[in-house]
VMD Tcl script that draws the C-alpha trace (Angstrom):
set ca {
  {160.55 83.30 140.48}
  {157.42 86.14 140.70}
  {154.87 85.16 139.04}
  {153.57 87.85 136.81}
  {149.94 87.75 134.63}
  {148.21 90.56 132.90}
  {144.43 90.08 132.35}
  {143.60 91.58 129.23}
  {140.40 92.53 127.18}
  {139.42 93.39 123.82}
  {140.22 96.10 122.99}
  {142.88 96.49 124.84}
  {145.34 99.61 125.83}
  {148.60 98.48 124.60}
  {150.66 100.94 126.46}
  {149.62 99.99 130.03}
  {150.36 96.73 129.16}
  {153.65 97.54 127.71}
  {154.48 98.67 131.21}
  {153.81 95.83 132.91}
  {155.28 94.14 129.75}
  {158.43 96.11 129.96}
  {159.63 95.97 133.38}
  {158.47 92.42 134.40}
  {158.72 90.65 131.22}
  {162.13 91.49 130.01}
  {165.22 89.48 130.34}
  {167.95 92.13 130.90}
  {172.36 91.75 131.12}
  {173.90 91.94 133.98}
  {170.47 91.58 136.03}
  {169.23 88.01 137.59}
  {166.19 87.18 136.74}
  {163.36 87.20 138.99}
  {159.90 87.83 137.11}
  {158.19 85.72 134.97}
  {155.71 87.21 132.95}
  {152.43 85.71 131.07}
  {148.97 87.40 129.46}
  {145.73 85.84 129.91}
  {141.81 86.80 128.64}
  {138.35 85.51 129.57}
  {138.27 83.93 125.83}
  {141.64 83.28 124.63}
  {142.33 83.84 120.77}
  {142.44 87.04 118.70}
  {141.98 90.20 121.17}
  {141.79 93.53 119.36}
  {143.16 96.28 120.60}
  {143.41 100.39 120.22}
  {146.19 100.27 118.21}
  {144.64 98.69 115.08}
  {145.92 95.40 115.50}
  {144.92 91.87 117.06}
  {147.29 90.27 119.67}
  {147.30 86.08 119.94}
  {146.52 85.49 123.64}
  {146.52 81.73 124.46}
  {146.08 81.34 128.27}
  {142.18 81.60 129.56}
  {141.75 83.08 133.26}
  {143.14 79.64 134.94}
  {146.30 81.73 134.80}
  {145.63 83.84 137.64}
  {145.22 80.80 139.67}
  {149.24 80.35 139.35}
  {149.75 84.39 139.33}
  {151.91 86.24 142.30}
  {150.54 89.47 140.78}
  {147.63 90.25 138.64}
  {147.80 92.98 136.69}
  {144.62 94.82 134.92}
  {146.54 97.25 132.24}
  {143.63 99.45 131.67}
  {139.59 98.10 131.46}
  {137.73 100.31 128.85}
  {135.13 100.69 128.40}
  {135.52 101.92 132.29}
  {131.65 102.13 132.28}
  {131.27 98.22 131.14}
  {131.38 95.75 134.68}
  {133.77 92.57 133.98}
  {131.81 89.41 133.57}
  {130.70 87.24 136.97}
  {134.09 84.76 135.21}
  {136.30 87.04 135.55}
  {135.11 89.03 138.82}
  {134.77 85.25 140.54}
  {139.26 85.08 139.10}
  {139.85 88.45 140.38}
  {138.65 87.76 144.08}
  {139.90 84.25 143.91}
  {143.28 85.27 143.06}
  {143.02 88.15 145.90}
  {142.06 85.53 148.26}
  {144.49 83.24 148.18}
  {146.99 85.69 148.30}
  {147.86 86.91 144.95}
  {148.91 90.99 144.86}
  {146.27 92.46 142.43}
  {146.92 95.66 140.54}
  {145.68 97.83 138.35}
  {146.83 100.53 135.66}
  {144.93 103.54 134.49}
  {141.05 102.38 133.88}
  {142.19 99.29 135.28}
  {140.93 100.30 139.05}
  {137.43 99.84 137.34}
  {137.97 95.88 136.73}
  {139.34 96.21 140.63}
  {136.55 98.23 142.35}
  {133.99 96.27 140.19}
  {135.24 93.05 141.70}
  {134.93 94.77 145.37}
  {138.32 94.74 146.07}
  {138.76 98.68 147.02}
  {135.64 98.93 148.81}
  {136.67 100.95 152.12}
  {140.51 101.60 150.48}
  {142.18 104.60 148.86}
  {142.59 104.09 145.24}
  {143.34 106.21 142.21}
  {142.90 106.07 138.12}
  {143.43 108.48 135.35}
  {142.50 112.31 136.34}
  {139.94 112.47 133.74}
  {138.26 109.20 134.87}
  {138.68 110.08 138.76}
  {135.48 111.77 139.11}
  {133.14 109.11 137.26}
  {135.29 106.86 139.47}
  {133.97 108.45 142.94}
  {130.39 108.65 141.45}
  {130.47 104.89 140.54}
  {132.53 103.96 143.71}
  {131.08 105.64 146.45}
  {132.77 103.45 149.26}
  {136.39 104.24 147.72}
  {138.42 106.94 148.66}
  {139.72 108.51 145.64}
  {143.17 110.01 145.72}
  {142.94 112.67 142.76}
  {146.57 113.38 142.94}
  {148.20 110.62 143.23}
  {150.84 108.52 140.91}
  {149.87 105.75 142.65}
  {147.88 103.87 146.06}
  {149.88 100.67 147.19}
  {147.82 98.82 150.05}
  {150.23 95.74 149.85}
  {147.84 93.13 148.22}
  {145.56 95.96 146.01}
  {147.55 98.55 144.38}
  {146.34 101.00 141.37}
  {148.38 103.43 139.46}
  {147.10 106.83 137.76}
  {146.91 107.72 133.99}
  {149.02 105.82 131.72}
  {152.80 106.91 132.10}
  {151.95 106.19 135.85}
  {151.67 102.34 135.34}
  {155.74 102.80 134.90}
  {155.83 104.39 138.29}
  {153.93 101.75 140.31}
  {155.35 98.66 138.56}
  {158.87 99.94 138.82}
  {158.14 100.86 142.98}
  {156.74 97.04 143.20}
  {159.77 96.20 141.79}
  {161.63 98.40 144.56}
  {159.86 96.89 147.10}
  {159.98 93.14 145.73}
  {163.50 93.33 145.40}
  {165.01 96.58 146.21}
  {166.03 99.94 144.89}
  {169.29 98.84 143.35}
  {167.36 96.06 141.27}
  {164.94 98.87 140.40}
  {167.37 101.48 139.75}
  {168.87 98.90 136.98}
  {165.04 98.35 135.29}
  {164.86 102.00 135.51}
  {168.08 102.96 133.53}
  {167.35 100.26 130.97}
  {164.42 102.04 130.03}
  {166.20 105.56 130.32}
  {163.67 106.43 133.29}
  {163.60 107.82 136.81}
  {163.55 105.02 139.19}
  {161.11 107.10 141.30}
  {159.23 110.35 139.71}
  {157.82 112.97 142.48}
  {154.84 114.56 142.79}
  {151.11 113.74 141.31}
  {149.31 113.36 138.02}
  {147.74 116.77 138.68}
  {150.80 118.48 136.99}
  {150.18 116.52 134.03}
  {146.41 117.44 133.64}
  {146.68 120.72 132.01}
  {148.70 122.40 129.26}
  {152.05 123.80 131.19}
  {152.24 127.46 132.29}
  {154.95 129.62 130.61}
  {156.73 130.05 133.89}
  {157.07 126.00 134.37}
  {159.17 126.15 130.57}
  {160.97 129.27 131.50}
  {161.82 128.26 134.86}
  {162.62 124.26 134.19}
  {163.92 122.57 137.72}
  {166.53 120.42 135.97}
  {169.83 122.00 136.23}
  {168.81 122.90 139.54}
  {167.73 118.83 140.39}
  {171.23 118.13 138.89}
  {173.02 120.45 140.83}
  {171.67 119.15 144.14}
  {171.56 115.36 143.71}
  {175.21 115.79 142.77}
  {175.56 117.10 146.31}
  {173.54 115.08 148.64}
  {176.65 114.22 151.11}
  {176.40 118.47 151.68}
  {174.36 120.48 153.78}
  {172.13 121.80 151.31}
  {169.16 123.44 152.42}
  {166.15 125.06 150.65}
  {167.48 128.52 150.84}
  {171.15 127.06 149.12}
  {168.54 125.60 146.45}
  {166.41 128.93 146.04}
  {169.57 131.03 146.01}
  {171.55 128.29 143.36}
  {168.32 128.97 141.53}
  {168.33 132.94 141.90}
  {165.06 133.06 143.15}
  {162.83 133.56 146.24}
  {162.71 130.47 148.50}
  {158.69 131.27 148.16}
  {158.85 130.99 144.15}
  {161.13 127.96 144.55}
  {158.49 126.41 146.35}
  {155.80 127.52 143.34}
  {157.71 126.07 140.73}
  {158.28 122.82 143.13}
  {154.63 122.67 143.42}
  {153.88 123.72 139.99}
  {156.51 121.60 138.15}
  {156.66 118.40 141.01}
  {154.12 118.74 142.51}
  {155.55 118.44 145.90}
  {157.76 120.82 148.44}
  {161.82 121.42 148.09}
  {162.14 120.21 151.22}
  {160.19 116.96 150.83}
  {162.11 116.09 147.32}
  {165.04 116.77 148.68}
  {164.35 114.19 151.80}
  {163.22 111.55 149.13}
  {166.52 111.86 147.09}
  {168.30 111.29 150.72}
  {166.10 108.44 151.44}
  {166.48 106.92 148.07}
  {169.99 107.68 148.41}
  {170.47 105.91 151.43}
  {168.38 102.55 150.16}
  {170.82 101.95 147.53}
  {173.87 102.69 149.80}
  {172.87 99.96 152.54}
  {172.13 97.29 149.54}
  {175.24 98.22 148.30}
  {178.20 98.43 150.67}
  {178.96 97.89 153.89}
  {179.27 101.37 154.75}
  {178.26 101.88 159.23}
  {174.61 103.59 159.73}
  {177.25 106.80 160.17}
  {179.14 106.72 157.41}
  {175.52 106.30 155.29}
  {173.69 108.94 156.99}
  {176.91 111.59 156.38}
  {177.14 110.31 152.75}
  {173.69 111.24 152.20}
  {173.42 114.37 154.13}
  {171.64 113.56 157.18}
  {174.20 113.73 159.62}
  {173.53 110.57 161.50}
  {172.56 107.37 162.32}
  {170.10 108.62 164.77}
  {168.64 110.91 161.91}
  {168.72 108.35 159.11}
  {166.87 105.75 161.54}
  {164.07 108.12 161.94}
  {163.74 109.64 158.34}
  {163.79 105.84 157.36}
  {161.27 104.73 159.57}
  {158.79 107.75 158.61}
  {159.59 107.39 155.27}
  {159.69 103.39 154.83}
  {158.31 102.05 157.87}
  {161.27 99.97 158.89}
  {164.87 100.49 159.88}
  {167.98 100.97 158.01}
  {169.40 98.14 159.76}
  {166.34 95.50 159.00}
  {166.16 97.26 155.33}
  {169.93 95.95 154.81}
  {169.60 92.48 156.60}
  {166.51 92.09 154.07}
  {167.92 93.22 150.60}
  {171.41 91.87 151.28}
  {170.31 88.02 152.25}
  {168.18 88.36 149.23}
  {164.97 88.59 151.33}
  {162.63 92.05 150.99}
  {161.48 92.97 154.21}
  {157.47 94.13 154.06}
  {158.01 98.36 153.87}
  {154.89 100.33 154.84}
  {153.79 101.99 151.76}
  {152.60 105.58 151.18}
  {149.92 106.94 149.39}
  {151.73 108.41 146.79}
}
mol new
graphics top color blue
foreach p $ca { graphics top sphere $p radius 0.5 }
foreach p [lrange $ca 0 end-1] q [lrange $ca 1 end] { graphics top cylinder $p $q radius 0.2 }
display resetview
């Protein structure tokens, strides 16, 4: 059993820590489970919150001595440092091994506590610059859902603390376990792109030219050679305006989401059967073994082959983590 605690403070977001809440708190059919899940404050008792009402938290900061992850679901006000208590709870937690993440303003409670000095981390888009003038020795990532560095992570605005939590879930205990979480909530198990596309009103052409039915059309044929110009040309447009609305819309390439949908693809294929390295890589459209090892490795930083061993015994193997 993971050990789960959220570190809360009046007042508190309640949506980021609904996310946590909802994906590592919840008991759900047909899924074993494998989280436990707890919230903790500096004073226990009454904490407010922005919602207009108080929530009864009854476990002080001795909680993250027990915690496998720590979770900060948003810090506000950013500009206010955590006390010397609960900096002292952060770092000891870090220390002795705990995985310490952060939603939203929560990479304030993080960088306060020194534990991104020298790393890549990212927060809301409208916080991100107050967060680089604060935090000169981070490296902000702007566009970013999320930064994983395998003991620190920290997830963008709000809606992001779904995407990190459910891809800690992927890599505690694998995509298909994820991919469950995910369609209990009636999410994605993996959104592309950055929070930049989020950060302004949308353009006309991003509601006229929606990617859906095109996204449909191609992860229903993943096992076929489908290439950016069969995408563009499904779509009736330019393979350079595909790419626009890609960027505007996903903020990513065609050819980079489709890869991902492979990739993803393939992760749930080798937890799932017993299907040869082959008989994956055709079923996902990348031909072979040979190409599926190397997309995996680039992608995951292990092998198909370890990947499997790993989520089939029941063990996750330790996937190098991008950026993103």
């Amino acid at each position: 059993m993971h050990w789960v605690v959220a570190l809360v403070r009046p007042p508190q977001s309640t949506f980021e820590l609904a996310c946590a809440a909802q994906v590592f708190g919840i008991e759900r059919e047909g899924l074993p489970t494998r989280y436990a899940f707890s919230v903790c404050a500096e004073r226990p008792g009454p904490v407010t919150t922005h919602a207009g009402y108080d929530m009864l938290v009854t476990d002080g900061l001795d909680a993250l001595d027990r915690a496998d992850t720590v979770v900060v679901p948003g810090w506000l006000p950013a500009a206010e440092p955590p006390s010397p208590a609960v900096v002292r709870a952060l770092r000891r937690a870090h220390d002795r091994g705990a995985r310490v993440v952060s939603i939203c303003s929560g990479a304030f409670a993080l960088a306060y506590a020194g534990l991104l000095d020298g790393r890549r981390a990212t927060t809301h888009w409208r916080l991100v610059d107050e967060f680089a003038a604060r935090f000169p020795r981070i490296r902000v990532e702007a566009d970013v859902l999320y930064v994983d560095h395998g003991d620190v992570a920290t997830s963008a605005g709000a809606g992001a603390g779904f995407d990190l939590c459910l891809h800690l879930v992927r890599e505690d205990q694998g995509a298909q376990y994820a991919a469950h979480i995910a369609r209990t909530m009636v999410m994605p198990p993996h959104r592309e792109g950055g929070q930049l596309q989020y950060s302004a009103p949308p353009h006309p052409a991003q509601i006229d030219g929606t990617l859906a039915p095109l996204l449909e059309w191609v992860t229903g044929r993943l096992g076929e050679p489908v290439t950016v110009d069969a995408m563009a040309a499904h779509a009736g447009v330019s393979a350079r305006t595909l790419a626009r609305r890609f960027a505007d819309q996903l903020g990513t390439s065609p050819g980079q989401w489709l890869l991902a949908q492979r990739i993803a693809m393939a992760r749930e294929l080798l937890e799932g059967t017993d299907l040869s390295l082959d008989a994956v890589a055709r079923r996902v459209g990348l031909s072979s073994a040979t190409n599926l090892r190397r997309r995996f490795l680039n992608a995951l930083g292990t092998t198909p082959g370890a990947y499997r061993r790993a989520f089939r015994s029941g063990t996750p193997v330790s996937t190098r983590t991008a950026g993103v």
